[in-house]
C-alpha positions in Angstrom: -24.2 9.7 44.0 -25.2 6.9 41.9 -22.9 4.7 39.5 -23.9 6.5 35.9 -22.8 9.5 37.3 -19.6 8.4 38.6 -19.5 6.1 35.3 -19.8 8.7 32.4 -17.0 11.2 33.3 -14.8 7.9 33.2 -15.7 6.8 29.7 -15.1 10.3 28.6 -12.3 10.0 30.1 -11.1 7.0 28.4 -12.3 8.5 24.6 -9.8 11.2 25.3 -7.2 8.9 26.0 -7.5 6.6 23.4 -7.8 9.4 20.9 -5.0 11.0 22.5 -2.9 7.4 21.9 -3.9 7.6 18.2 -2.4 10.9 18.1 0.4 9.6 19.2 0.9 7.3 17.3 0.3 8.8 14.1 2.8 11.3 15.1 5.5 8.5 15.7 8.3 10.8 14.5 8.3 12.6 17.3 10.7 11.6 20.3 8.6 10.7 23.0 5.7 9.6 21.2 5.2 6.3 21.2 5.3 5.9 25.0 3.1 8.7 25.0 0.7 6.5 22.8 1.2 3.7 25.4 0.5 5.8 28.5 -3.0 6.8 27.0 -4.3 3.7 25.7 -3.1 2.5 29.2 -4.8 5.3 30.8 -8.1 3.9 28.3 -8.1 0.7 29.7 -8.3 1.4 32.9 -11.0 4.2 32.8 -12.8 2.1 30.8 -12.2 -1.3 33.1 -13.3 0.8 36.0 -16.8 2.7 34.9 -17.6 -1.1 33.9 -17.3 -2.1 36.7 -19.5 0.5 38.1 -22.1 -0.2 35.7 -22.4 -4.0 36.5 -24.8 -5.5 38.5 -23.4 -8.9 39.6 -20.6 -9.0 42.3 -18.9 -11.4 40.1 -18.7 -9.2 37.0 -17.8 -6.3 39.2 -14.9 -8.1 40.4 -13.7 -9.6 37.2 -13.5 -5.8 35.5 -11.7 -4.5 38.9 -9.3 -7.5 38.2 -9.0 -6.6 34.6 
């Protein structure tokens, strides 16, 4: 299985999530919400951080998204 198709389910992924944290925190008057909103723009990050580093080509870079 190559990279881009383990990559591209991940960056979905993290456009859920981050939309997901905007929802929450638009919706900051419900209890719960905001570390809702933090979970998913956490959750984001680390999708994100992780189909980069599948998509890079240099050790180095791959390491410094893994680190990330």
């Amino acid at each position: 299985m190559s990279e881009l198709q383990l990559a591209i389910p991940l960056i979905v992924a993290a456009e859920a999530a981050a939309a997901l944290a905007v929802v929450g925190l638009w919706r900051r008057g419900v209890p719960g919400s905001v570390p809702f909103a933090a979970l998913m723009a956490a959750a984001a990050w680390c999708s994100l951080a992780v189909s980069m580093s599948l998509l890079s080509d240099s050790a180095g870079v791959k390491f410094t998204w893994l680190r990330i």
